[in-house]
N, CA, C and O atoms as CSV, one atom per row, in Angstrom:
chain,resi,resn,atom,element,x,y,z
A,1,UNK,N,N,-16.760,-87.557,99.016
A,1,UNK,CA,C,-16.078,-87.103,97.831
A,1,UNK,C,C,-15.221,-88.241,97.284
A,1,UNK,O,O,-14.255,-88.608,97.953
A,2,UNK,N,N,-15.472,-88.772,96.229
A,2,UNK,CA,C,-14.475,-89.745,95.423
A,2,UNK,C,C,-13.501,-89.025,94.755
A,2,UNK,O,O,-13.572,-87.933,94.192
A,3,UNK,N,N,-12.363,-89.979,94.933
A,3,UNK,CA,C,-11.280,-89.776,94.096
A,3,UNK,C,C,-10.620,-90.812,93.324
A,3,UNK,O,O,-10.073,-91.855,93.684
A,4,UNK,N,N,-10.778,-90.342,92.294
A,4,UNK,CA,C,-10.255,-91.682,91.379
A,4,UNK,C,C,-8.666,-91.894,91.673
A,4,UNK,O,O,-8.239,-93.049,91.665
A,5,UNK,N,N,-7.792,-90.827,91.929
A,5,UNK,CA,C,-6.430,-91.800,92.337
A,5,UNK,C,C,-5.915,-92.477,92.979
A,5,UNK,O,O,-4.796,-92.983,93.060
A,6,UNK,N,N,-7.447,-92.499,93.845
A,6,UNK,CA,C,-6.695,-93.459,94.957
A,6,UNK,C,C,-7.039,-94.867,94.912
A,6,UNK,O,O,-6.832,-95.680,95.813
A,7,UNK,N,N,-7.735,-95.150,93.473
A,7,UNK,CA,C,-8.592,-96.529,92.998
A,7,UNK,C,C,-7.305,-96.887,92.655
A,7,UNK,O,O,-6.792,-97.781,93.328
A,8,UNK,N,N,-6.548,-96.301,91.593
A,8,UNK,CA,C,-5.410,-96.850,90.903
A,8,UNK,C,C,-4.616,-97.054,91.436
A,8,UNK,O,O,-3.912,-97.822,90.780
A,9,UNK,N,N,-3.931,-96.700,92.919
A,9,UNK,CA,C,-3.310,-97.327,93.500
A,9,UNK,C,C,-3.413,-98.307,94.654
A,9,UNK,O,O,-2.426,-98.869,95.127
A,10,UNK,N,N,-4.439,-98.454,95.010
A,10,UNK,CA,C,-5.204,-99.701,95.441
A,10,UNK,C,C,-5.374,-100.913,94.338
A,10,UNK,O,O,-5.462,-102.083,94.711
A,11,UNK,N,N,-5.404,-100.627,93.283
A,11,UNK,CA,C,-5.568,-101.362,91.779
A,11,UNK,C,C,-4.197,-102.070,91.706
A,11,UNK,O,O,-4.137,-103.285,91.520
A,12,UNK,N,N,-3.169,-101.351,91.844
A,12,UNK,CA,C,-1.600,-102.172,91.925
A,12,UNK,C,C,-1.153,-102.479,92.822
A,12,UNK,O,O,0.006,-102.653,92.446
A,13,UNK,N,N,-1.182,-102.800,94.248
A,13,UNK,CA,C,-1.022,-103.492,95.190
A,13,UNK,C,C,-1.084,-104.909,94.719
A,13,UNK,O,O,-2.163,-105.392,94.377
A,14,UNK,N,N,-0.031,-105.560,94.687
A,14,UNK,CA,C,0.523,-107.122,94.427
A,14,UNK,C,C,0.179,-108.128,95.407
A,14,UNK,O,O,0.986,-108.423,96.289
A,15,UNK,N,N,-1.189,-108.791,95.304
A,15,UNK,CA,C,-0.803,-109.975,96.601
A,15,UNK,C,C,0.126,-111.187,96.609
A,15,UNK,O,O,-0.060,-112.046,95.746
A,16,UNK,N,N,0.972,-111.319,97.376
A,16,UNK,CA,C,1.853,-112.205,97.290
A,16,UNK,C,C,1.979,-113.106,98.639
A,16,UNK,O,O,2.793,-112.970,99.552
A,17,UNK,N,N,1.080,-113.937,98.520
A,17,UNK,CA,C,0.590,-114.976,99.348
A,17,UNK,C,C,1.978,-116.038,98.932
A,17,UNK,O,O,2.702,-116.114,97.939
A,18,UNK,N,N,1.916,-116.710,100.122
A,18,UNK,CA,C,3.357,-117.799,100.182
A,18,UNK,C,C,2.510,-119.114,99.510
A,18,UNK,O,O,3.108,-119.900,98.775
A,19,UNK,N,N,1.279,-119.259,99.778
A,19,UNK,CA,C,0.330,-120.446,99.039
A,19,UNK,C,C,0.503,-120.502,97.576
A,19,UNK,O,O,0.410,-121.533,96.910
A,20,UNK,N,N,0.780,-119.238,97.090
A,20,UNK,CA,C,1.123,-119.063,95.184
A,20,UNK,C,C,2.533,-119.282,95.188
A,20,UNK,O,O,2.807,-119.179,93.993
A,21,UNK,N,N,3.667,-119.537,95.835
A,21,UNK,CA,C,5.074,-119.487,95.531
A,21,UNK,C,C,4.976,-121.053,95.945
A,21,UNK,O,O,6.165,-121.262,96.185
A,22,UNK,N,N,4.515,-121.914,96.110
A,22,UNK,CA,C,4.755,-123.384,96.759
A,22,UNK,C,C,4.678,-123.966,95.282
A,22,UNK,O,O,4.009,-123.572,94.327
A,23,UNK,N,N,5.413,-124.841,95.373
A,23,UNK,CA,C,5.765,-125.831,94.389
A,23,UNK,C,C,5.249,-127.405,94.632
A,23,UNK,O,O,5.288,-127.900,95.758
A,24,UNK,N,N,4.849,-128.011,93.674
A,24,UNK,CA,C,4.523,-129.525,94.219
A,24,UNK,C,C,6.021,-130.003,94.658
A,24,UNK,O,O,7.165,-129.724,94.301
A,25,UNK,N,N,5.362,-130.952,95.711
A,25,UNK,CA,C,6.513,-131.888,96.248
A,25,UNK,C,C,7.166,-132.812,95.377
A,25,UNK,O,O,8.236,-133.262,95.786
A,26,UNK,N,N,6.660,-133.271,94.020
A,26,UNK,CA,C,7.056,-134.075,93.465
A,26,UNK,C,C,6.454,-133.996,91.512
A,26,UNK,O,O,5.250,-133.925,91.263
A,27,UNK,N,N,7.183,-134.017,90.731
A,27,UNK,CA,C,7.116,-133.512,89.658
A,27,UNK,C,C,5.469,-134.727,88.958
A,27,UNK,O,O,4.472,-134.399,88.315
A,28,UNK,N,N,5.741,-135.549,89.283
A,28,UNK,CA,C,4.327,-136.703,89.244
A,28,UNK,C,C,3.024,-136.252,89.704
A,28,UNK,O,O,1.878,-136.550,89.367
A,29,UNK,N,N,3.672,-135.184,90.854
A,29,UNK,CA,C,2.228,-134.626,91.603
A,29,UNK,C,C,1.648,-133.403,90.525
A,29,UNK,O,O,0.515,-133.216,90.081
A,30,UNK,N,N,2.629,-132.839,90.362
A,30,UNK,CA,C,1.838,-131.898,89.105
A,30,UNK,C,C,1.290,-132.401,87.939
A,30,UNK,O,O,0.130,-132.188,87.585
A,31,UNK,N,N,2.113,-133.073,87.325
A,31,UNK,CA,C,1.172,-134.110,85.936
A,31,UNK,C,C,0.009,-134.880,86.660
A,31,UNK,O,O,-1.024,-134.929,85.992
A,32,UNK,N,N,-0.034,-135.496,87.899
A,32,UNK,CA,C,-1.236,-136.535,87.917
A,32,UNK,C,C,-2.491,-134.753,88.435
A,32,UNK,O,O,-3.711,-134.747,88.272
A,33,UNK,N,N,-1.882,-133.852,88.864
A,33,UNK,CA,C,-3.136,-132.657,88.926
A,33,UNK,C,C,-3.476,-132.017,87.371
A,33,UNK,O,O,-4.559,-131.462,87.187
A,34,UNK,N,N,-2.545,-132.128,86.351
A,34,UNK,CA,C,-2.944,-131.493,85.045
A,34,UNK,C,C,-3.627,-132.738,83.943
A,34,UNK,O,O,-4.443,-132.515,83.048
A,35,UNK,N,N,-3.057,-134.009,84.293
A,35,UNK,CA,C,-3.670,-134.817,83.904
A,35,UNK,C,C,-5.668,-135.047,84.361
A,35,UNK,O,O,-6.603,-135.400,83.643
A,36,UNK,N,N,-5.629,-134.716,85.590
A,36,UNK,CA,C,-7.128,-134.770,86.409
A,36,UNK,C,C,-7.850,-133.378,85.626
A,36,UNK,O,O,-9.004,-133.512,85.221
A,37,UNK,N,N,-7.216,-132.189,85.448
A,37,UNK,CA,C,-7.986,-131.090,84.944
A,37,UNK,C,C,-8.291,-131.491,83.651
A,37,UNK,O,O,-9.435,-131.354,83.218
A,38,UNK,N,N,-7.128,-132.117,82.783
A,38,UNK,CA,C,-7.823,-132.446,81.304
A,38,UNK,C,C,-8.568,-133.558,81.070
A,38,UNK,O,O,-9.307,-133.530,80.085
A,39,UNK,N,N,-8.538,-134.698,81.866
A,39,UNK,CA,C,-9.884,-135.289,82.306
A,39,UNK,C,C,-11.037,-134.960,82.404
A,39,UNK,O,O,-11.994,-135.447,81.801
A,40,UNK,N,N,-11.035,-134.243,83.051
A,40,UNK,CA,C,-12.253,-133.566,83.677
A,40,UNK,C,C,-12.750,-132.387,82.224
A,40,UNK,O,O,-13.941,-132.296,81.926
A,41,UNK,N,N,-12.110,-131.908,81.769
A,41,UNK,CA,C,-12.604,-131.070,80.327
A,41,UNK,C,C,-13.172,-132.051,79.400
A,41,UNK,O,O,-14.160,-132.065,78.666
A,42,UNK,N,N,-12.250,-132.845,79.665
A,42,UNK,CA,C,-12.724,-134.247,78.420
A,42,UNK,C,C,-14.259,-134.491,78.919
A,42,UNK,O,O,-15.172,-134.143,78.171
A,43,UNK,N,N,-14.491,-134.980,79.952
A,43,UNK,CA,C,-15.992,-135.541,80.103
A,43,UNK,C,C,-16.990,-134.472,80.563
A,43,UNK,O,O,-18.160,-134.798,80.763
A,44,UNK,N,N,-16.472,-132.891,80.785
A,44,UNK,CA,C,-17.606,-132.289,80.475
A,44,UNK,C,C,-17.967,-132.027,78.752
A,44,UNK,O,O,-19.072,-132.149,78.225
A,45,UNK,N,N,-16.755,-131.659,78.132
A,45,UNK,CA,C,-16.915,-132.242,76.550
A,45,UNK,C,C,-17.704,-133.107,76.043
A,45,UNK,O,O,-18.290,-132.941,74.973
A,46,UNK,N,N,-17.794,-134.104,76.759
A,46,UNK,CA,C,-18.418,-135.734,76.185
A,46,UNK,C,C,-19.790,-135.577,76.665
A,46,UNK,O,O,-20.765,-136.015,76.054
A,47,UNK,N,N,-19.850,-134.903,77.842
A,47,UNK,CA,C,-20.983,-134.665,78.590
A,47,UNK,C,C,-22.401,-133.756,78.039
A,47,UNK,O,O,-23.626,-133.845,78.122
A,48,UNK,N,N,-21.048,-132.562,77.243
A,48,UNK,CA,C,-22.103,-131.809,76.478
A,48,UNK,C,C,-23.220,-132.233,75.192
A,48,UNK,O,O,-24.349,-131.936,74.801
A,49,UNK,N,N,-22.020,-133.174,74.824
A,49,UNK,CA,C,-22.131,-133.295,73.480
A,49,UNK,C,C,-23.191,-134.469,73.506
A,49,UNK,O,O,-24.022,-134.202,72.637
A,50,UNK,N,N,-23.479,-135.535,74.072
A,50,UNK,CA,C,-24.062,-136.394,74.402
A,50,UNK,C,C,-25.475,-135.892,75.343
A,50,UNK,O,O,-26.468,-136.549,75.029
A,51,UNK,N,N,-25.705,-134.936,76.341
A,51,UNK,CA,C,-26.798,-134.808,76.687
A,51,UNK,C,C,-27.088,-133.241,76.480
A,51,UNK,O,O,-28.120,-132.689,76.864
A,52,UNK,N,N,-26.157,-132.684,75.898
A,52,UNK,CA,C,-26.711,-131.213,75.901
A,52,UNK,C,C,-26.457,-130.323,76.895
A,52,UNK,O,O,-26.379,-130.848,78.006
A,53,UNK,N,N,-26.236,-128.627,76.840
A,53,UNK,CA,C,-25.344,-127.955,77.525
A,53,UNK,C,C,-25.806,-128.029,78.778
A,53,UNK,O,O,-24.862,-127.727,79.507
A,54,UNK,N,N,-27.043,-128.342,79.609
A,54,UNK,CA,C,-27.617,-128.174,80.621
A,54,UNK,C,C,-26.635,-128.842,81.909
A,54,UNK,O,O,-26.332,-128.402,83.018
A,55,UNK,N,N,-26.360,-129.907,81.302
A,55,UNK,CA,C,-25.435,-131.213,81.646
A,55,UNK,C,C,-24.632,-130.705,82.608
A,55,UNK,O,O,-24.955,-130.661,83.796
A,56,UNK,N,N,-23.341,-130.220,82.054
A,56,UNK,CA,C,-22.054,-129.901,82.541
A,56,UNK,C,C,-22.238,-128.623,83.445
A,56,UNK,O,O,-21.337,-128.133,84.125
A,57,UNK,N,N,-23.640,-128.111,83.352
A,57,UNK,CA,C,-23.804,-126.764,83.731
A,57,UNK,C,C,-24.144,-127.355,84.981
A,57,UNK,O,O,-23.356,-127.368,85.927
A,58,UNK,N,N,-25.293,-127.846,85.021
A,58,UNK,CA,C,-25.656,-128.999,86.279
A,58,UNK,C,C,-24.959,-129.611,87.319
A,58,UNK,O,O,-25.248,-129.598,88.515
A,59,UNK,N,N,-23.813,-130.264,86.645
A,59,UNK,CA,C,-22.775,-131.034,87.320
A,59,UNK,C,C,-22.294,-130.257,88.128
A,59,UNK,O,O,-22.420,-130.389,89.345
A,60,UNK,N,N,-21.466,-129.027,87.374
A,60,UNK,CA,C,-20.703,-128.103,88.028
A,60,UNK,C,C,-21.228,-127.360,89.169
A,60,UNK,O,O,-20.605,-127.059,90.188
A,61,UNK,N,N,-22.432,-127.100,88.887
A,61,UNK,CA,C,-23.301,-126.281,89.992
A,61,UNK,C,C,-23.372,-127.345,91.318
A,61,UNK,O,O,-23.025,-126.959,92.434
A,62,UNK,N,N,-23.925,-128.915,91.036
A,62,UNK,CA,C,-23.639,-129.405,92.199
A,62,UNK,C,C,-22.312,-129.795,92.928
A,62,UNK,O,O,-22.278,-130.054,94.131
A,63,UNK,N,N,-20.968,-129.823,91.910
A,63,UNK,CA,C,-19.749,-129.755,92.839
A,63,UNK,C,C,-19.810,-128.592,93.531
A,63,UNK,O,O,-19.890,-128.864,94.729
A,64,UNK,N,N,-19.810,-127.186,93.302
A,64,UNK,CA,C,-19.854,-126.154,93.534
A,64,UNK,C,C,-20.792,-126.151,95.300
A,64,UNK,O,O,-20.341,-125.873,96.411
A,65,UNK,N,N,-22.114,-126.558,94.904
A,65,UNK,CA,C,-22.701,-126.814,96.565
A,65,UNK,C,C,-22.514,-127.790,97.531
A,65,UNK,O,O,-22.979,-127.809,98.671
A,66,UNK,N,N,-21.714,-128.692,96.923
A,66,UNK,CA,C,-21.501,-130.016,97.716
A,66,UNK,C,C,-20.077,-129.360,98.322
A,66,UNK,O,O,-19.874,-129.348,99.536
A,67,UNK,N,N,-19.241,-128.887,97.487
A,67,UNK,CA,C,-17.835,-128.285,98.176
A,67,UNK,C,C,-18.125,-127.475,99.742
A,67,UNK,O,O,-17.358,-127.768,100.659
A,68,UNK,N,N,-19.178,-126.524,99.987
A,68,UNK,CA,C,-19.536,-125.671,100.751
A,68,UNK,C,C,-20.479,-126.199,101.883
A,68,UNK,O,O,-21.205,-125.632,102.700
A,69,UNK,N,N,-20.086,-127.928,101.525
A,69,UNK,CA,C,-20.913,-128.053,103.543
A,69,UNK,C,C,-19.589,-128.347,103.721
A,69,UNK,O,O,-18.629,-128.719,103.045
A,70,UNK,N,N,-20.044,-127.842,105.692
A,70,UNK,CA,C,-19.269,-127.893,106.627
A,70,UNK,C,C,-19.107,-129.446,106.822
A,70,UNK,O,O,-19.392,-130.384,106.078
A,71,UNK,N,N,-18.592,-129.398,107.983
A,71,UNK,CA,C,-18.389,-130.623,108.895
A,71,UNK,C,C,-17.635,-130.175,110.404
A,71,UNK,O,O,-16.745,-129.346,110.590
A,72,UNK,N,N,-18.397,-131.111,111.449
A,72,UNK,CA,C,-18.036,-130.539,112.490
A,72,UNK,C,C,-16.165,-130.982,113.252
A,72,UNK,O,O,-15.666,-132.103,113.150
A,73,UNK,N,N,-15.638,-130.063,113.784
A,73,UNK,CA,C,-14.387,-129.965,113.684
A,73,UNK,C,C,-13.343,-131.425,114.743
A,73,UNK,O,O,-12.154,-131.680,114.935
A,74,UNK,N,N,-14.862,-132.097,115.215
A,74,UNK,CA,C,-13.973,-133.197,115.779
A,74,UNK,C,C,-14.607,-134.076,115.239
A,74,UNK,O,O,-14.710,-135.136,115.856
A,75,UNK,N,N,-15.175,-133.965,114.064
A,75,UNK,CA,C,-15.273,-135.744,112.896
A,75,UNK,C,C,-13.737,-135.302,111.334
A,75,UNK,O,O,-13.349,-134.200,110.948
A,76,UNK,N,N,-13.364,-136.516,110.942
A,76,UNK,CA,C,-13.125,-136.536,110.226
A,76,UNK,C,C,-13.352,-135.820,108.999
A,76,UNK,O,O,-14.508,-136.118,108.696
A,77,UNK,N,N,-12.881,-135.020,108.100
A,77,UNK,CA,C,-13.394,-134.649,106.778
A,77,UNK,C,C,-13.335,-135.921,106.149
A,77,UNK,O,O,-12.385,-136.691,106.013
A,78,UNK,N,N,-14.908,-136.031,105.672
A,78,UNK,CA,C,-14.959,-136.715,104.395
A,78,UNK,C,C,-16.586,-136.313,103.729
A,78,UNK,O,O,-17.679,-136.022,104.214
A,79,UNK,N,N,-16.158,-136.448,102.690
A,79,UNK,CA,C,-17.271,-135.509,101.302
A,79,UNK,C,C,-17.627,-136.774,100.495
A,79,UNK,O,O,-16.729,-136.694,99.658
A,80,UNK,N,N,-18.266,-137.809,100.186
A,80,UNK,CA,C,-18.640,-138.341,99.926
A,80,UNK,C,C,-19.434,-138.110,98.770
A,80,UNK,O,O,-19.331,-138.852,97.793
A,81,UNK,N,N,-20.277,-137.073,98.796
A,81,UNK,CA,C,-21.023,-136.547,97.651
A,81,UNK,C,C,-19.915,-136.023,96.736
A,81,UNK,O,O,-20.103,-136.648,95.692
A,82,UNK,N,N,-18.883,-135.232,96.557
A,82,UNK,CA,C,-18.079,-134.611,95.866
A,82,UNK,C,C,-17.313,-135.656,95.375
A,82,UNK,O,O,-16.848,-135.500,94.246
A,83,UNK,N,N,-17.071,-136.713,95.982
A,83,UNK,CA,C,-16.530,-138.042,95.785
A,83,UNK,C,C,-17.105,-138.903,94.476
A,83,UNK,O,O,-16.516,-139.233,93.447
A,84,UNK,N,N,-18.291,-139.109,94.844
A,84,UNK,CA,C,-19.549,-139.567,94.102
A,84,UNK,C,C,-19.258,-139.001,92.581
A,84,UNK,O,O,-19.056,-139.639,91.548
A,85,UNK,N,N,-19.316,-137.317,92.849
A,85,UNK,CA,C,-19.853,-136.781,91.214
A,85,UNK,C,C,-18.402,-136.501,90.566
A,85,UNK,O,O,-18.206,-135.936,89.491
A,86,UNK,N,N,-17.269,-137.098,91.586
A,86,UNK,CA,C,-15.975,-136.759,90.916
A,86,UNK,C,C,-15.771,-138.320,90.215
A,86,UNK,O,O,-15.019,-138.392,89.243
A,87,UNK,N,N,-16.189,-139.090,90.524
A,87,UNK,CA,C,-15.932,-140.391,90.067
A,87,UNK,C,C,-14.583,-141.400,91.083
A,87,UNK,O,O,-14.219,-142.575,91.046
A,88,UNK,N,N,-14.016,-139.710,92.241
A,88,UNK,CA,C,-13.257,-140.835,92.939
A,88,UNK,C,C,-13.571,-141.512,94.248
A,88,UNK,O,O,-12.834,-141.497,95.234
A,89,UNK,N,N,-14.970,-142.223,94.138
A,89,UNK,CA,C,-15.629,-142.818,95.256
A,89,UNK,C,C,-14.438,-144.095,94.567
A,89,UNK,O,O,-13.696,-144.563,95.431
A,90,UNK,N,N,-14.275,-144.534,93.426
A,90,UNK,CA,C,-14.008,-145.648,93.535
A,90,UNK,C,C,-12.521,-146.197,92.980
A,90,UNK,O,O,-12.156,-147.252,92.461
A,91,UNK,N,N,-11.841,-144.936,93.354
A,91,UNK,CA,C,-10.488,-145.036,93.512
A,91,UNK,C,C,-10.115,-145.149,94.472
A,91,UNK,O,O,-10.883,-144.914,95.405
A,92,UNK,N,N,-8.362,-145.684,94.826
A,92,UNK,CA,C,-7.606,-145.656,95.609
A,92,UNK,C,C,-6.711,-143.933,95.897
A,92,UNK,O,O,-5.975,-143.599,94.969
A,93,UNK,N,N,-6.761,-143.382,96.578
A,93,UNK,CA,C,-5.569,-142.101,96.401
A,93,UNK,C,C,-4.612,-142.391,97.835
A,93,UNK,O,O,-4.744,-143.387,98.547
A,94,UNK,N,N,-3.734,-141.396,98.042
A,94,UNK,CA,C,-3.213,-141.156,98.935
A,94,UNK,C,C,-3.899,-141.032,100.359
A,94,UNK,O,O,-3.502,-141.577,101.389
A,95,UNK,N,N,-4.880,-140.302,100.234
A,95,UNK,CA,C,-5.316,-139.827,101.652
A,95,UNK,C,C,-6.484,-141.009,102.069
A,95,UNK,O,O,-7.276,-141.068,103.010
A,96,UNK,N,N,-6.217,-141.896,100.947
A,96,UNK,CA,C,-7.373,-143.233,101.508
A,96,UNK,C,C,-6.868,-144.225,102.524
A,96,UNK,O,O,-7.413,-144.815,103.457
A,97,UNK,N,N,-4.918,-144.204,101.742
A,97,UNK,CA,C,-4.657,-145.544,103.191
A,97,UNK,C,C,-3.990,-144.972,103.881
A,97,UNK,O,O,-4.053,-145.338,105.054
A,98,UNK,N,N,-2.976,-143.755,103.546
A,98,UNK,CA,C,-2.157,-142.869,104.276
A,98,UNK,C,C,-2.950,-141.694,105.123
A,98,UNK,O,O,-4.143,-141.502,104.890
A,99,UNK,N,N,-2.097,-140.750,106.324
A,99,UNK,CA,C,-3.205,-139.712,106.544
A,99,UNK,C,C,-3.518,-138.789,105.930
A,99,UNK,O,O,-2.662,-138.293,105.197
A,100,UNK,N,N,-4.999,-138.132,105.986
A,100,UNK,CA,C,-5.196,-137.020,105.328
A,100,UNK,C,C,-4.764,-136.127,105.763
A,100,UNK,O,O,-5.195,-135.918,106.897
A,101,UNK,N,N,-3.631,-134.978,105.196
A,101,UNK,CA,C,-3.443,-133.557,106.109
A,101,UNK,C,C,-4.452,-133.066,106.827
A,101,UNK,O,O,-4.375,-133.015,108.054
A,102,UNK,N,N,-5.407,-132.689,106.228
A,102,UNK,CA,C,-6.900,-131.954,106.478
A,102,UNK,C,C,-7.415,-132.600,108.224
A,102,UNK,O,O,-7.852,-131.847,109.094
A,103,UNK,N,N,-7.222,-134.164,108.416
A,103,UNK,CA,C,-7.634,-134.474,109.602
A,103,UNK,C,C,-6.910,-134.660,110.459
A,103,UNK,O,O,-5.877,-135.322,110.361
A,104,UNK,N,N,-7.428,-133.961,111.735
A,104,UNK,CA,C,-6.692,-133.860,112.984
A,104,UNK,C,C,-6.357,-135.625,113.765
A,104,UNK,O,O,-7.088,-136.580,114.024
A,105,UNK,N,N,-5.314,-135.431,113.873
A,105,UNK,CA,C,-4.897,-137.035,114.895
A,105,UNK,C,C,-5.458,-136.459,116.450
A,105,UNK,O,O,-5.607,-137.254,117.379
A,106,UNK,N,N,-5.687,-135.273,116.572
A,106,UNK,CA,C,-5.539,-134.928,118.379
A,106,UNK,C,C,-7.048,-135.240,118.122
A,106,UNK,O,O,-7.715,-135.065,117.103
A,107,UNK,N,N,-7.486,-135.889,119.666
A,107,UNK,CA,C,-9.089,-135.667,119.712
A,107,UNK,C,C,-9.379,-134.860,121.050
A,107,UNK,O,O,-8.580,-134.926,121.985
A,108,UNK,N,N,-10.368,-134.208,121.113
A,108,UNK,CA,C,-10.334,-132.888,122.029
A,108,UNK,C,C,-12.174,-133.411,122.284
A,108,UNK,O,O,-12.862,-134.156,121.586
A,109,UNK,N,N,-12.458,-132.803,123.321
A,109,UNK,CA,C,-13.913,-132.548,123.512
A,109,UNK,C,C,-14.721,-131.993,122.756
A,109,UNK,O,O,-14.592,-130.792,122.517
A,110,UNK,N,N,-15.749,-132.741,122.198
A,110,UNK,CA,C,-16.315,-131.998,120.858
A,110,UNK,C,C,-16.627,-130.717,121.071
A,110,UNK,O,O,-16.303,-129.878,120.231
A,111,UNK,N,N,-17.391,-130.314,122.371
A,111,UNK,CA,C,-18.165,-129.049,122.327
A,111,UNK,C,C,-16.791,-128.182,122.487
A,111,UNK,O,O,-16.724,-127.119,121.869
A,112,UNK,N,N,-15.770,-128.570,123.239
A,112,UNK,CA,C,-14.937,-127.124,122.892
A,112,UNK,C,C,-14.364,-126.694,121.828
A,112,UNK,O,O,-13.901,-125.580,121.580
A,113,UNK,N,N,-14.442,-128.087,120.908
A,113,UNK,CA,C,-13.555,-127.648,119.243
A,113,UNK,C,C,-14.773,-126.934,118.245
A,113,UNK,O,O,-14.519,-126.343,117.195
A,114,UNK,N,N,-15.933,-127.097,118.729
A,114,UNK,CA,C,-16.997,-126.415,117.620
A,114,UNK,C,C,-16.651,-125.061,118.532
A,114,UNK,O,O,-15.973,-124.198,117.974
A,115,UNK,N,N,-17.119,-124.809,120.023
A,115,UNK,CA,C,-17.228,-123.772,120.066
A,115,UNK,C,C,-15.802,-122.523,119.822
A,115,UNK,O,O,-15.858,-121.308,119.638
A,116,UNK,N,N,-14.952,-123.191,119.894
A,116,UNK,CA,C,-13.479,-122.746,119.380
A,116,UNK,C,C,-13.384,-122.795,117.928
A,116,UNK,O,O,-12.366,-122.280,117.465
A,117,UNK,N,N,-14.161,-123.267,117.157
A,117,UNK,CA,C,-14.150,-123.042,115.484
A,117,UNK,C,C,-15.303,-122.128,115.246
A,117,UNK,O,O,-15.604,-121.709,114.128
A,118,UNK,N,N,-15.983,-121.817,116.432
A,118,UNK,CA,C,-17.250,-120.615,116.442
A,118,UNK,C,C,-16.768,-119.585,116.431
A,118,UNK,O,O,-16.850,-118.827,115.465
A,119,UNK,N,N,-16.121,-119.306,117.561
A,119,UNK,CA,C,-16.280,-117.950,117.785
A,119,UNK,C,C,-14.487,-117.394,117.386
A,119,UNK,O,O,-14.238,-116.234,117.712
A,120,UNK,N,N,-13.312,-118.221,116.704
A,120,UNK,CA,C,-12.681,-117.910,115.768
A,120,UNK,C,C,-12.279,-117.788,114.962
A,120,UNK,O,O,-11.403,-116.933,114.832
């Protein structure tokens, strides 16, 4: 038996994740991230207009599958392909000479960190 009142209040339940209340560390860090998004509009713009809508549709679809491989939990993250179609294979950033958060300094036995990223 459905009941619709109990949609609507499942419907207003507020998620309030602590990841949405964080603030950049540094007011530069937000302009150089809004500066990168309107970049990035700009040359799917340029992109369209120059080869046609297929283009940007294309692009996006392969960031989109390149984002979603793994990597195993005692190598380094690095994405190389996402790198590639972002254009920052051939920049300098932060996490190039400094450490990356994302990678672990501890090194552990490989098979127990996959099978510990398996089965939790």
């Amino acid at each position: 038996m459905y009941k619709p009142q109990f949609q609507k209040k499942l419907v207003c339940v507020k998620k309030n994740r602590a990841l949405d209340t964080l603030s950049a560390a540094h007011p530069l860090e937000a302009a150089l991230v809004k500066h990168d998004k309107k970049q990035e509009e700009i040359d799917m713009r340029m992109l369209r207009t120059m080869q046609g809508l297929h283009a940007p549709i294309r692009l996006h679809m392969e960031k989109l599958a390149v984002k979603d491989i793994g990597h195993l939990p005692c190598l380094h993250r690095h994405n190389a392909m996402l790198d590639a179609l972002t254009g920052r294979d051939t920049t300098m950033e932060f996490e190039d000479f400094l450490n990356n958060p994302q990678d672990s300094e501890i090194m552990g036995q490989p098979h127990m960190m996959i099978e510990r990223e398996l089965f939790h």
